[in-house]
C-alpha positions in Angstrom: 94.1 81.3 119.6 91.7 84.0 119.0 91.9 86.5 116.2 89.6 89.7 115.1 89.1 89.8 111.6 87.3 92.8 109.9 86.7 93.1 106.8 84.8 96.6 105.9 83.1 97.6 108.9 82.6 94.3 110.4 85.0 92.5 112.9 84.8 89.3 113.5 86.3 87.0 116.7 87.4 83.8 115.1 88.8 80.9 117.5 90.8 78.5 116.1 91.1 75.9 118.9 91.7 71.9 119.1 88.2 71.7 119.4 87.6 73.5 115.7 87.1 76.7 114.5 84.3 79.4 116.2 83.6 83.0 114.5 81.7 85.0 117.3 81.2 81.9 119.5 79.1 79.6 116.7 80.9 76.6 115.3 81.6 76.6 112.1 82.4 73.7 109.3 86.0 75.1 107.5 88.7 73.6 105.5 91.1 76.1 103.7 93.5 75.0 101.3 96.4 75.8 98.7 95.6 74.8 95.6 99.5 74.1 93.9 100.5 76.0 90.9 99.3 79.9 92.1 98.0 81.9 94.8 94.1 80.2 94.4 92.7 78.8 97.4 89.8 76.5 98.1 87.6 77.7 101.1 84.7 75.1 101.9 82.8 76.6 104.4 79.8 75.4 106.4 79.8 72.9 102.7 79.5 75.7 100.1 82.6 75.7 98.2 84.6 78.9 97.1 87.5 80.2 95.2 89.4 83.0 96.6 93.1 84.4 95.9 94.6 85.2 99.1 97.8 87.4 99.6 99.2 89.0 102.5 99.8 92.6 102.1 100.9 94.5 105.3 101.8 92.9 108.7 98.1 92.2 109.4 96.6 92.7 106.1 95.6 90.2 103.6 93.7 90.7 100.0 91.1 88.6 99.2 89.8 88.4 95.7 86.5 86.4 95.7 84.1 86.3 92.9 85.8 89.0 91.0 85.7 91.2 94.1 88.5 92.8 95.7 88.0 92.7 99.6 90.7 94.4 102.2 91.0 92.3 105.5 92.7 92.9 108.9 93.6 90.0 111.3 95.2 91.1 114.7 95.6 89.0 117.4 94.0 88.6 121.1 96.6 90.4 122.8 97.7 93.2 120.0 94.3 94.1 120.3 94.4 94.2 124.3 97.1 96.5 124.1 95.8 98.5 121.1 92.8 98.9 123.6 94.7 100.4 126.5 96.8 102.2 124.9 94.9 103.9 122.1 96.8 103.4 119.5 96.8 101.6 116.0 93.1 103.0 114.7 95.1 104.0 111.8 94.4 106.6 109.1 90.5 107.1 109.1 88.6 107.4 105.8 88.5 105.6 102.6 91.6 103.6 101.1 92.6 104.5 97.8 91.5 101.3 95.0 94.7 99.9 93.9 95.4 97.3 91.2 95.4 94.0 93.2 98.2 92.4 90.5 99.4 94.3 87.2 96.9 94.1 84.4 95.3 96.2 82.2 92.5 99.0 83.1 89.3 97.9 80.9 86.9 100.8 82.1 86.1 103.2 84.7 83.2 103.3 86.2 83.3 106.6 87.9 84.0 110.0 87.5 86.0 112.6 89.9 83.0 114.2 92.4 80.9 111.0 92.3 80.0 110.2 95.7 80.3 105.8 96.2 78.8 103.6 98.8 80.4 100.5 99.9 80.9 97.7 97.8 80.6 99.7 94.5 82.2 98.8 91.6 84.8 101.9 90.7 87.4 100.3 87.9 87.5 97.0 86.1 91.5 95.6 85.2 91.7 92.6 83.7 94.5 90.5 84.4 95.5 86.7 83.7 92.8 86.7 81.1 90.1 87.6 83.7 88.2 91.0 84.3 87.9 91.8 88.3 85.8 94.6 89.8 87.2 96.6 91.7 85.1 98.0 94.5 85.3 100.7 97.0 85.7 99.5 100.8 83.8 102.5 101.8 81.2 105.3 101.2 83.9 108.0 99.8 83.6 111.3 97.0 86.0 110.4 93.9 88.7 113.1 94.2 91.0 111.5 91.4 91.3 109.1 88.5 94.8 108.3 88.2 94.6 106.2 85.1 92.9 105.6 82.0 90.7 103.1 80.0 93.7 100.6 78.4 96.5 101.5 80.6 98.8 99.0 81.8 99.3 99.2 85.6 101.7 97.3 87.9 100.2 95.8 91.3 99.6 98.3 94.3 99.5 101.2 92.0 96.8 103.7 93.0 94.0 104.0 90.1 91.7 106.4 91.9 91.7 108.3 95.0 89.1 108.7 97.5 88.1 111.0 100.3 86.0 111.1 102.7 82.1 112.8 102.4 82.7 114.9 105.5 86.3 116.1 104.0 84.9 116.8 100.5 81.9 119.2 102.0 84.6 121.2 104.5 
């Protein structure tokens, strides 16, 4: 079975097969597992060993949470993307997602300000939660259009903490 993975601005074609697992065609070493007691998994991958909090959020949507990051990622299969490709549809809303809080927690500081312009992968708002503080990044290049919380509010998971917008939208 063949699925397309992106994560960001990169798609990947990952094979899982009988033969192993392929991402683009290349073999790679995997093993993926539940460790009991939470939602912490172990990836060993190609033998370098992570730790990563995996949760489905949408249909085709999972969040990843690996090394204090917060990473978005979209897994469709061989033939929704087929028919996504003939027909046109599913591309979705265009532009930068909002950063949400991952789990509830508490916002420790805020690393922007409304106007600031962020690239991809920049740190926006720190929560800490379960005793751990976890960067929040942004997905995407995007212009700060609101901060919807402040420094020591509680927040519940999925609640918006800053808005984004595209560049192109903020100079129209």
């Amino acid at each position: 079975m063949i699925y397309h993975v992106t994560i960001g601005d990169t798609t990947r074609a990952v094979e899982l097969g009988s033969a192993g697992i392929t991402v683009d065609g290349s073999p790679v070493d995997v093993d993926f597992e539940r460790l009991e007691g939470g939602p912490i998994r172990s990836l060993m991958l190609n033998g370098r060993s992570f730790r990563l909090s995996a949760s489905r959020s949408g249909s085709e949507t999972w969040d990843l949470h690996l090394r204090g990051r917060r990473l978005a990622a979209s897994v469709v299969d061989e033939r929704t993307r087929a028919i996504r490709e003939m027909t046109g549809t599913g591309a979705g809303p265009s532009g930068p997602r909002p950063i949400v809080a991952p789990m509830p927690g508490m916002v420790v500081r805020i690393e922007v300000a409304e106007g600031d312009v962020v690239e991809a992968g920049q740190g926006v708002v720190i929560v800490e939660a379960m005793k751990m503080e976890n960067e929040l990044a942004a997905e995407g290049e995007g212009v700060v259009t609101r901060i919807c919380v402040a420094e020591g509010q509680a927040v519940e998971k999925d609640q918006v903490l800053v808005e984004l917008a595209s560049v192109d939208e903020e100079e129209a």
